[in-house]
C-alpha positions as a Markdown table, in Angstrom:
| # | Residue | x | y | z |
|---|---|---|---|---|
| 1 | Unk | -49.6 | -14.2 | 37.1 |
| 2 | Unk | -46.7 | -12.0 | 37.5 |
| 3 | Unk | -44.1 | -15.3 | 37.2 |
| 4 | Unk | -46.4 | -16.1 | 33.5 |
| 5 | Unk | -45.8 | -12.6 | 32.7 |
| 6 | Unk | -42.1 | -12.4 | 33.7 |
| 7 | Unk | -41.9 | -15.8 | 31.4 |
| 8 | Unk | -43.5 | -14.9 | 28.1 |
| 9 | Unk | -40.8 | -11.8 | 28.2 |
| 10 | Unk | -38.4 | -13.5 | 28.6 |
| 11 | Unk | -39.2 | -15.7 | 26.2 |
| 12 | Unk | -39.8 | -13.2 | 23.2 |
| 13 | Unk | -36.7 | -11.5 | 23.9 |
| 14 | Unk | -35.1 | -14.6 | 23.5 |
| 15 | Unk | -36.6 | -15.1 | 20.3 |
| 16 | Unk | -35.6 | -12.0 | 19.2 |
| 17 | Unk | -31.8 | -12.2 | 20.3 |
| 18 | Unk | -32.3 | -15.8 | 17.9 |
| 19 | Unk | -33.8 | -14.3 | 15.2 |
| 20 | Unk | -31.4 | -11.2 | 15.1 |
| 21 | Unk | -28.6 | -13.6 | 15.1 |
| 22 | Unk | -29.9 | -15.8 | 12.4 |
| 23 | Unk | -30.1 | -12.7 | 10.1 |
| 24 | Unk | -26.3 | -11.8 | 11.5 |
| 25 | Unk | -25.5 | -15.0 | 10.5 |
| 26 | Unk | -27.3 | -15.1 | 7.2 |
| 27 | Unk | -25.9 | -11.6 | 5.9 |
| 28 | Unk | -22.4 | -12.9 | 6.4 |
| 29 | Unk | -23.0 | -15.8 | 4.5 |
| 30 | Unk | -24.9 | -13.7 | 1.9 |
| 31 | Unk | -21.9 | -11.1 | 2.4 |
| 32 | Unk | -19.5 | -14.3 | 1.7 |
| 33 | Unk | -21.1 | -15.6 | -1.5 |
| 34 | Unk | -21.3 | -12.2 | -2.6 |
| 35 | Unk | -17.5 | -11.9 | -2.8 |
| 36 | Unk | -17.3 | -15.4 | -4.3 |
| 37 | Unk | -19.3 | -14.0 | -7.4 |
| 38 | Unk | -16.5 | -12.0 | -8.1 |
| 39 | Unk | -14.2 | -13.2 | -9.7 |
| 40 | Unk | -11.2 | -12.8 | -12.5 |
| 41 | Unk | -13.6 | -13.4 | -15.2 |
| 42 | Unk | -15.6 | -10.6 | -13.9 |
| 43 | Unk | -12.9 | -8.2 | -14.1 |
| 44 | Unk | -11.8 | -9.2 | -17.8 |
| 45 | Unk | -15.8 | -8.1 | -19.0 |
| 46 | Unk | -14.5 | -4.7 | -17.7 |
| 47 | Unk | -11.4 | -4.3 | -20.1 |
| 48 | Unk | -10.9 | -4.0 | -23.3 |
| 49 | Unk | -8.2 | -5.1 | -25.4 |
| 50 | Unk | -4.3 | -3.9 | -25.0 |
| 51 | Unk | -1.1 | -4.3 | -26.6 |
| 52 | Unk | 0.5 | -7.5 | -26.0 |
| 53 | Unk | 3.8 | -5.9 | -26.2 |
| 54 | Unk | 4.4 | -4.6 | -22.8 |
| 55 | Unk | 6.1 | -1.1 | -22.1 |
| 56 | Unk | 10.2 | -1.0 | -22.3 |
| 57 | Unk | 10.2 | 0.4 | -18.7 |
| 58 | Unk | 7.3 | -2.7 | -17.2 |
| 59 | Unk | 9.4 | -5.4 | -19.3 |
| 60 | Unk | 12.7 | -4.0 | -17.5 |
| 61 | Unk | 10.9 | -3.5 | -14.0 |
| 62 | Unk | 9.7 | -7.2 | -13.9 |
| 63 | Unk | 13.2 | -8.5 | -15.7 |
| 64 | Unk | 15.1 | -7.0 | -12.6 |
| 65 | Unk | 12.5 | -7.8 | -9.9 |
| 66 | Unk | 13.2 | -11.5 | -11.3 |
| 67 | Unk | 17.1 | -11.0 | -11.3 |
| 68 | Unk | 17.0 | -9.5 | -7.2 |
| 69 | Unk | 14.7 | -11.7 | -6.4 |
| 70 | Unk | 16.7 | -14.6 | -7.5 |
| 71 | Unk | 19.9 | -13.5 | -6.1 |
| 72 | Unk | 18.3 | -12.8 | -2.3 |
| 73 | Unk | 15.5 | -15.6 | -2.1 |
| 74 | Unk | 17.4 | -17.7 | -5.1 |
| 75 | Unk | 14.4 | -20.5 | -5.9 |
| 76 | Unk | 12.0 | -19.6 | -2.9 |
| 77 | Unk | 9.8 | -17.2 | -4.8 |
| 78 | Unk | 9.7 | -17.0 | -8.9 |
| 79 | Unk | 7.9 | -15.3 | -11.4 |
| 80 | Unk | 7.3 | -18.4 | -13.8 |
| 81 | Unk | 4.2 | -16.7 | -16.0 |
| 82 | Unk | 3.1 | -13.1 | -17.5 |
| 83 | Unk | -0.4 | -12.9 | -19.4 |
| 84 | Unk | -1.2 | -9.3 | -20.4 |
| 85 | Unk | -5.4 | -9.3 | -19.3 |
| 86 | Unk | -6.3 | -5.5 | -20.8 |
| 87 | Unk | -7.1 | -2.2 | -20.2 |
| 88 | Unk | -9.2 | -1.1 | -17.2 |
| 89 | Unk | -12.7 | 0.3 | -19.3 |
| 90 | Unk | -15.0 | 1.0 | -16.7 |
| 91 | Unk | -15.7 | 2.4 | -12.7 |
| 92 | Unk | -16.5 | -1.6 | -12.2 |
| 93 | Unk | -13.6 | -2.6 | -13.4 |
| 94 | Unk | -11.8 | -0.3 | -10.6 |
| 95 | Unk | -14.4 | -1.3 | -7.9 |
| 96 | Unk | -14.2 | -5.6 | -8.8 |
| 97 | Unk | -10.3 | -4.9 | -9.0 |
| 98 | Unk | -10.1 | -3.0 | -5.1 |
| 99 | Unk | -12.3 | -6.5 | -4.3 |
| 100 | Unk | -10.2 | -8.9 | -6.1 |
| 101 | Unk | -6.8 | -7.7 | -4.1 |
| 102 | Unk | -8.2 | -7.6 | -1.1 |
| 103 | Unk | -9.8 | -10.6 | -0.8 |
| 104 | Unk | -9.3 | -13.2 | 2.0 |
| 105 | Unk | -8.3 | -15.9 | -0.3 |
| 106 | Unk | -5.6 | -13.2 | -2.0 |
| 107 | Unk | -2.3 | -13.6 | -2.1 |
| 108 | Unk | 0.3 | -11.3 | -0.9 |
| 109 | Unk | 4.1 | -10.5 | 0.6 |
| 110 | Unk | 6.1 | -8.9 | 3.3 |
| 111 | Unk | 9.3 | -8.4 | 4.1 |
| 112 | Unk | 12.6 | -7.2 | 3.0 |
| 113 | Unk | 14.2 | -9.7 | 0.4 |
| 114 | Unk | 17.7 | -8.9 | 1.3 |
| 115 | Unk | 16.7 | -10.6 | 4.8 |
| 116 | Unk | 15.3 | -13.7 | 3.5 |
| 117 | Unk | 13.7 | -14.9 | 7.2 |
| 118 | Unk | 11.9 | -11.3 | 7.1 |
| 119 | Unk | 10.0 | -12.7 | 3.7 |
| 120 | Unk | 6.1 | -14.1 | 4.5 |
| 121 | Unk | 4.0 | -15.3 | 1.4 |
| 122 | Unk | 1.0 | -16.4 | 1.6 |
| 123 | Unk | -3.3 | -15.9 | 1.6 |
| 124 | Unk | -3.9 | -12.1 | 3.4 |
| 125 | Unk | -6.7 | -14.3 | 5.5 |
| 126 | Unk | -4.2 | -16.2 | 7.0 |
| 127 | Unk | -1.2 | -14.1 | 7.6 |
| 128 | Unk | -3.3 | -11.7 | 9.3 |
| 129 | Unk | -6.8 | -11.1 | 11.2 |
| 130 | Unk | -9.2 | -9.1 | 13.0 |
| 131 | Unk | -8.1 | -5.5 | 13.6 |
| 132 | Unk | -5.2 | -6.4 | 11.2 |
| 133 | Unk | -6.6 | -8.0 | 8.7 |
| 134 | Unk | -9.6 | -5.0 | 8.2 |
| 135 | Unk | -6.4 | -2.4 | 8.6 |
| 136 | Unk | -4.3 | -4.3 | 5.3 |
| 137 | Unk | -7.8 | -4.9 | 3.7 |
| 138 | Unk | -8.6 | -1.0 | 3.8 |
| 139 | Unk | -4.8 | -0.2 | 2.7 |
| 140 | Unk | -5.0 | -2.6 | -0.7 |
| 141 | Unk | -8.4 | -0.9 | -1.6 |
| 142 | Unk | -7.0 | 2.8 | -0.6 |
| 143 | Unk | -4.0 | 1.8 | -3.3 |
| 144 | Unk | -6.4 | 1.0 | -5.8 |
| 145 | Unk | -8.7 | 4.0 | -5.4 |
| 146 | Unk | -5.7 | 6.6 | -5.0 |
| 147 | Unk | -3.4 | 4.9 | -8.0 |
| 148 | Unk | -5.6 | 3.3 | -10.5 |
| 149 | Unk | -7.4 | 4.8 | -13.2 |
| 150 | Unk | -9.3 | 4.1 | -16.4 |
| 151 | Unk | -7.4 | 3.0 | -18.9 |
| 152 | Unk | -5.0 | 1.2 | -16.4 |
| 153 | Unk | -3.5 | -1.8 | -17.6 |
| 154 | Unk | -4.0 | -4.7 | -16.0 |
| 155 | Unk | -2.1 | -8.4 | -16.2 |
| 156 | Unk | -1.6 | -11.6 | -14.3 |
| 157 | Unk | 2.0 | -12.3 | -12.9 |
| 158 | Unk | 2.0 | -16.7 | -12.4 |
| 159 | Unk | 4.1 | -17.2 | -9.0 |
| 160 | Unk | 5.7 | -20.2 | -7.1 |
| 161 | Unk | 6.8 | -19.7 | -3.7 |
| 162 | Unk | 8.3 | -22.8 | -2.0 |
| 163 | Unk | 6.8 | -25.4 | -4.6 |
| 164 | Unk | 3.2 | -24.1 | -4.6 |
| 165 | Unk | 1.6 | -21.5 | -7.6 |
| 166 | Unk | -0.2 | -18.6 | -7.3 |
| 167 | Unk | -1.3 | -15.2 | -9.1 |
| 168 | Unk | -1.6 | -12.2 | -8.7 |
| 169 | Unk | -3.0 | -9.0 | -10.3 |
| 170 | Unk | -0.5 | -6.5 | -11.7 |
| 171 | Unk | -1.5 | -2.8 | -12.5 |
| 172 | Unk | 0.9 | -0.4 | -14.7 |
| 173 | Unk | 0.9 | 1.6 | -17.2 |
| 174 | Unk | 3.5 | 3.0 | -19.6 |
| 175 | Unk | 5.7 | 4.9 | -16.9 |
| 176 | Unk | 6.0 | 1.7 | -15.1 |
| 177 | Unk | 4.6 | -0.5 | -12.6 |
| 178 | Unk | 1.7 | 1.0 | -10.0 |
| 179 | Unk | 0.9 | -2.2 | -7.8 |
| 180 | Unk | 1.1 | -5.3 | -7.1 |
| 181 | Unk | 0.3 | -7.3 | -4.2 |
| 182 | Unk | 3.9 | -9.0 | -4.6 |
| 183 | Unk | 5.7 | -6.3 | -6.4 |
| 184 | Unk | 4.5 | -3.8 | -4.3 |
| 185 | Unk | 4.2 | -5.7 | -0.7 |
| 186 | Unk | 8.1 | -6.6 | -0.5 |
| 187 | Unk | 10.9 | -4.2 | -0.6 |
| 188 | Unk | 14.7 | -3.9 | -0.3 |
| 189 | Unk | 15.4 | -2.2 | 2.6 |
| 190 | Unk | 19.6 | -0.9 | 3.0 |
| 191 | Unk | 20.9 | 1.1 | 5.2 |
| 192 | Unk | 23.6 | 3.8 | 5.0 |
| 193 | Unk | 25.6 | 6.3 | 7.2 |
| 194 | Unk | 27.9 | 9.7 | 6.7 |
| 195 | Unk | 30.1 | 11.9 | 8.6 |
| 196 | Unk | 31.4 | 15.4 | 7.6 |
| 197 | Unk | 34.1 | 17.8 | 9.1 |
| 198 | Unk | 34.3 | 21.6 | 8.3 |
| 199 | Unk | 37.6 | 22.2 | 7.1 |
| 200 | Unk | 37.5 | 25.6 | 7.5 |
| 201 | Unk | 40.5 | 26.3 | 9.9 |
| 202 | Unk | 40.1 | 29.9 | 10.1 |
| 203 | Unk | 36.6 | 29.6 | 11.8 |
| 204 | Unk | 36.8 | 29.8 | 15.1 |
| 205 | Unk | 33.7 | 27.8 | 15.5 |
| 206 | Unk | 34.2 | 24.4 | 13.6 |
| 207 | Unk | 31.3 | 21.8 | 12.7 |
| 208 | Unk | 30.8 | 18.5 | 12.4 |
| 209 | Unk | 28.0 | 16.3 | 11.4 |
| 210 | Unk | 26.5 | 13.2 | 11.3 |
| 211 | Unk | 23.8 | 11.3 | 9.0 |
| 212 | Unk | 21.9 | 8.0 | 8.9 |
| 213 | Unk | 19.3 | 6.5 | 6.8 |
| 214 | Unk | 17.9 | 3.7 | 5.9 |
| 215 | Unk | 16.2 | 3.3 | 2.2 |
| 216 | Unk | 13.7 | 1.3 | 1.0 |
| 217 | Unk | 13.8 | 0.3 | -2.9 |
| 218 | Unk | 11.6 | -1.1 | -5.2 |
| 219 | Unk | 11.9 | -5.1 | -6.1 |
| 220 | Unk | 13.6 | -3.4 | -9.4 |
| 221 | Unk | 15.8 | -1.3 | -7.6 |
| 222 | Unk | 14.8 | 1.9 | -7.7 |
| 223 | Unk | 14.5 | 4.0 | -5.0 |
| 224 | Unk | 11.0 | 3.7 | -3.1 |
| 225 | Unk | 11.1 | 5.8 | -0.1 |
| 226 | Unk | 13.5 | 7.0 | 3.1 |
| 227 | Unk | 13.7 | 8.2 | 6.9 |
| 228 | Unk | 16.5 | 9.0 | 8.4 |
| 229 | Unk | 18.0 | 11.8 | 11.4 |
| 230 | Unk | 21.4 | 14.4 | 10.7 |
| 231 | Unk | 22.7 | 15.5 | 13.7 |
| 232 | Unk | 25.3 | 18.5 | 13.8 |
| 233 | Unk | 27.8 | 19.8 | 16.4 |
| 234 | Unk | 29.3 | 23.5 | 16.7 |
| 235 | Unk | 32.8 | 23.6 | 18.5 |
| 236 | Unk | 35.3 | 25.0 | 19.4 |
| 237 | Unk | 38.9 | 22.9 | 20.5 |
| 238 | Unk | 37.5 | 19.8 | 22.8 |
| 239 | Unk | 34.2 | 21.9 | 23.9 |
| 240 | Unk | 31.0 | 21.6 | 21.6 |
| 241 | Unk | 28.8 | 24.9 | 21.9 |
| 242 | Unk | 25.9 | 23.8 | 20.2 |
| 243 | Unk | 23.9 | 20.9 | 18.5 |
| 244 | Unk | 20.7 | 20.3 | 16.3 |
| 245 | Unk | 19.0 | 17.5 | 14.8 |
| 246 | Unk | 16.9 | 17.1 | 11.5 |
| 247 | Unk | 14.8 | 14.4 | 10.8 |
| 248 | Unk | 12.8 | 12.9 | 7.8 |
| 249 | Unk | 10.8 | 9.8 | 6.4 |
| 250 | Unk | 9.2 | 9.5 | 3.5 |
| 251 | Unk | 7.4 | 6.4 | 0.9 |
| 252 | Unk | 5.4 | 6.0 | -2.1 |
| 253 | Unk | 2.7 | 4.1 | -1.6 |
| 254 | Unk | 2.7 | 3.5 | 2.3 |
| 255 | Unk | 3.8 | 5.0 | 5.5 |
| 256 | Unk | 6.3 | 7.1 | 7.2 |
| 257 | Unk | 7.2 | 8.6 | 10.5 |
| 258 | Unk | 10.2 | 10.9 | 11.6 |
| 259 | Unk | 10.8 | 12.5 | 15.1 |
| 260 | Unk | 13.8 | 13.5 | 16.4 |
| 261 | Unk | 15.0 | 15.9 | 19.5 |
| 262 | Unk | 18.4 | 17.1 | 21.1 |
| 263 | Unk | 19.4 | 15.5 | 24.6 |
| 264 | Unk | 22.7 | 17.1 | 24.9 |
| 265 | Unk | 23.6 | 20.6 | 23.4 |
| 266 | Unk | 27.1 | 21.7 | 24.8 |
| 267 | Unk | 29.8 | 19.9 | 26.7 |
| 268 | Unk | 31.8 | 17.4 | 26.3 |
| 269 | Unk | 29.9 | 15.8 | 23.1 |
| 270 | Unk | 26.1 | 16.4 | 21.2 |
| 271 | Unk | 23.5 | 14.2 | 21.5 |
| 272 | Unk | 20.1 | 13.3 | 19.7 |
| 273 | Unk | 17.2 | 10.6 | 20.2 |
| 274 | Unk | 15.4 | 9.7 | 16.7 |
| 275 | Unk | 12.4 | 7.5 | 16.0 |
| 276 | Unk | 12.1 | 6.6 | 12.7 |
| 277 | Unk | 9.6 | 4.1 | 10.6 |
| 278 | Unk | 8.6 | 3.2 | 6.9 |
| 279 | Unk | 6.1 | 0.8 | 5.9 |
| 280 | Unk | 4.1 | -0.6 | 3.1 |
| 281 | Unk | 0.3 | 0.2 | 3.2 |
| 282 | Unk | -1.3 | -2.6 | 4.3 |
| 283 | Unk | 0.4 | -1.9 | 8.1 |
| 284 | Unk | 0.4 | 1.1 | 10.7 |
| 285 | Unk | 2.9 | 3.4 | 12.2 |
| 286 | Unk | 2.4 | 5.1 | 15.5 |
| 287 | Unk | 4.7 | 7.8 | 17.6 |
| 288 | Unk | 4.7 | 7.4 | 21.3 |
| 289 | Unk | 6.0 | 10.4 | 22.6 |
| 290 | Unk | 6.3 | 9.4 | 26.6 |
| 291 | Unk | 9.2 | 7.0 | 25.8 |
| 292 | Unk | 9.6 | 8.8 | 21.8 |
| 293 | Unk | 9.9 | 5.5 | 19.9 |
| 294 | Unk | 8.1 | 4.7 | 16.9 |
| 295 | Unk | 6.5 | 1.1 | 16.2 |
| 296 | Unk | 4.7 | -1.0 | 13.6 |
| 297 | Unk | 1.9 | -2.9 | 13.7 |
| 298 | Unk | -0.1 | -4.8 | 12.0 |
| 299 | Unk | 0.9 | -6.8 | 8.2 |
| 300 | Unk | 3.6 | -5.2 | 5.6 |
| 301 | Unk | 7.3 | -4.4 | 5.0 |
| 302 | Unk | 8.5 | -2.3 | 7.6 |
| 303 | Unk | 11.5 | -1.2 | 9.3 |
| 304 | Unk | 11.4 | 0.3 | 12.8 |
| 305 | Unk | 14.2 | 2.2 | 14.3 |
| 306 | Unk | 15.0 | 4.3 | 17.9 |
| 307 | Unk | 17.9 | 5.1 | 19.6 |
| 308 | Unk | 20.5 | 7.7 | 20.2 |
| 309 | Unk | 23.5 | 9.3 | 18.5 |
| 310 | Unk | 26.4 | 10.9 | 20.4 |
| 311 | Unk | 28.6 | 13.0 | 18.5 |
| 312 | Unk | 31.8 | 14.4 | 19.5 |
| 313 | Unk | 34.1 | 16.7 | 18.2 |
């Protein structure tokens, strides 16, 4: 009897652990044909009409995205169509848009165009997944929410990377450009260095220091965000006193990370450790401060640096 009873248990939890994964597996698809539903043509109930005659500074934004982005990646990526869609009217609007460039089956970029082998195009479902994929999901929608308002104007940029065409939804308004999952997910990323001497001779405690950085623009040039370290060295003859170290890292619309520390303070020469890190928003930056190095992870346009500066005098 016991056995009988020990086998109808098992058997109805069973049938629970079925049934519970049948409705798993029926909310998913439900979840899925949801976001099918949505589509452009639901966004365009949601605007109303806008000027056809886009804003001086979008028309130059997109006119010099097309000229750097023909100059690093020459026919590999090209803007070949612009259709003006409207004006964001509603909180739908806003909430179908966060859907619409976030989807799976959207298209987006990485990379930094002056490194053409850095560049990835492609659907966000299959340049990324799991943890990663939620984490650029969550970024694209934070953008939306954060940057786009009603009365944002919307229109659809026509692509062609590598022979095949795409779109993709373009937000701005009449300062410029706000996103773009193309626009916005590449950048140009340079980097630059200085050195400075006091040339105060009747100090008898001379300076000298040093400064790197590295710069991420905009595909239209302008300047979209920095990190970078200064380290400086008091002396006196061949003998350095002192040292210090500044750090900073900054971006609009994604992330930044700065550390920095002295290792060496007087002797012979100064020395520093930095950790630096930008990145779009679709990708994460973390500090580890056992080894002090920053890293990336996940999808986006980063760039990662960690190392050390000596400075002598």
């Amino acid at each position: 009897m016991k056995k009988l009873t020990t086998f109808f248990k098992l058997f109805a939890l069973a049938m629970v652990l079925s049934l519970t994964s049948c409705q798993n597996e029926t909310t998913e698809v439900l979840q899925e044909n949801t976001a099918k539903k949505e589509s452009l043509s639901d966004l365009k109930k949601e605007l109303s009409p806008s000027s056809q005659t886009l804003a001086s500074t979008v028309q130059v934004q997109l006119e010099d995205s097309k000229k750097n982005l023909e100059q690093y990646l020459k026919t590999d990526l090209q803007i070949t169509g612009i259709t003006v869609l409207g004006k964001l009217s509603t909180e739908k609007g806003i909430a179908i848009s966060k859907n619409l460039i976030s989807g799976k089956e959207t298209y987006i970029a990485s990379g930094n165009i002056v490194d053409p082998n850095s560049v990835k195009v492609g659907k966000i479902g299959n340049l990324t997944s799991g943890e990663d994929l939620s984490a650029a999901q969550n970024g694209l929608t934070d953008v939306i929410a954060q940057e786009v308002k009603i009365n944002t104007d919307v229109l659809e940029i026509t692509w062609v990377h590598k022979g095949e065409q795409f779109t993709s939804l373009c937000f701005y308004n009449k300062d410029g450009i706000i996103w773009d999952n193309i626009l916005g997910g590449l950048v140009m990323m340079e980097r630059g260095s200085q050195v400075e001497t006091s040339n105060n001779n009747q100090a008898k405690v001379l300076s000298k220091w040093f400064k790197e950085w590295w710069t991420a623009k905009w595909l239209w040039g302008s300047k979209r965000g920095e990190a970078g370290y200064k380290i400086t060295i008091y002396y006196n003859g061949s003998t350095v006193s002192n040292a210090d170290v500044s750090d900073w890292g900054n971006i609009s619309l994604g992330k930044a990370k700065s550390e920095s520390k002295i290792l060496k303070k007087t002797g012979a020469y100064g020395q520093c450790r930095y950790a630096l890190g930008l990145c779009t928003p679709t990708g994460s930056l973390s500090f580890n401060s056992s080894n002090f190095t920053v890293s990336f992870s996940g999808l986006g346009s980063n760039i990662v640096s960690n190392g050390t500066k000596s400075l002598y005098p």
